[in-house]
N, C-alpha and C positions, 0 to 999 in steps of 0.2 A: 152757636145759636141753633137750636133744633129745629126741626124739618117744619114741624106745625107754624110754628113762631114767623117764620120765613114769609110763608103759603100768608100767616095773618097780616105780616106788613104787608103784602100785596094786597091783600081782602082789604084794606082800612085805605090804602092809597088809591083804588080803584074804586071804593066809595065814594071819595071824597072826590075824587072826579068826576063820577055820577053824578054830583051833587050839584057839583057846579056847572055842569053841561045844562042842567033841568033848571037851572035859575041864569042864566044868561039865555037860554029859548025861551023862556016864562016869561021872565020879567025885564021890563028896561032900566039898562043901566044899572045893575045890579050890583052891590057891596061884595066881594066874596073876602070875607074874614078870612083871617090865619085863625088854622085849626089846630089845638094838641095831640096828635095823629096817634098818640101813643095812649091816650084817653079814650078814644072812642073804641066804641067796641071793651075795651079792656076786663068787664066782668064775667064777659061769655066766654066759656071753655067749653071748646067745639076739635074732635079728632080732625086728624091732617085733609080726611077724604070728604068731609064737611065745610071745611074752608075752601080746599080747591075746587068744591062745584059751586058754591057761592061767587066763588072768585069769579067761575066761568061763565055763570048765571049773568052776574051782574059787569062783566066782561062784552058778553055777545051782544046785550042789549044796548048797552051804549054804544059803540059800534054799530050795531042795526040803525038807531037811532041818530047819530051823525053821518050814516050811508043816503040816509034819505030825507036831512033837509036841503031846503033852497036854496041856489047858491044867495042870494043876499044875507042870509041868513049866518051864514059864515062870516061877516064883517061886524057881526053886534059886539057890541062893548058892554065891558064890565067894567069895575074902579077894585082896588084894593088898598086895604089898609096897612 
């Protein structure tokens, strides 16, 4: 598996956790579907140094963004299917 390819499963799984951080703070009680992780993303071809600062991008912010909620906040609930 090449270097890019690597960097992209992280880029797609760190998405996807972005995704669902921002709909469990959003919304109550929120569905988080199972995703085809190998789907998403999959048309864009992007070099290895594109994906790791995307990665890092949307890395730091989520992070930022879980540093400074409330603790209540921390006990919301999701459902999955």
């Amino acid at each position: 598996m090449g270097r890019a390819r690597v960097l992209f499963h992280l880029l797609t799984a760190q998405s996807l956790l972005a995704g669902r951080v921002d709909k469990i703070l959003t919304q109550d009680m929120p569905s988080l579907e199972g995703v085809a992780a190998w789907a998403v993303g999959a048309s864009e071809v992007l070099a290895a140094g594109e994906i790791l600062a995307r990665y890092r991008g949307s890395r730091h912010a989520t992070v930022d963004r879980l540093a400074s909620i409330p603790g209540p906040d921390w006990w919301r609930l999701a459902t999955s299917q």
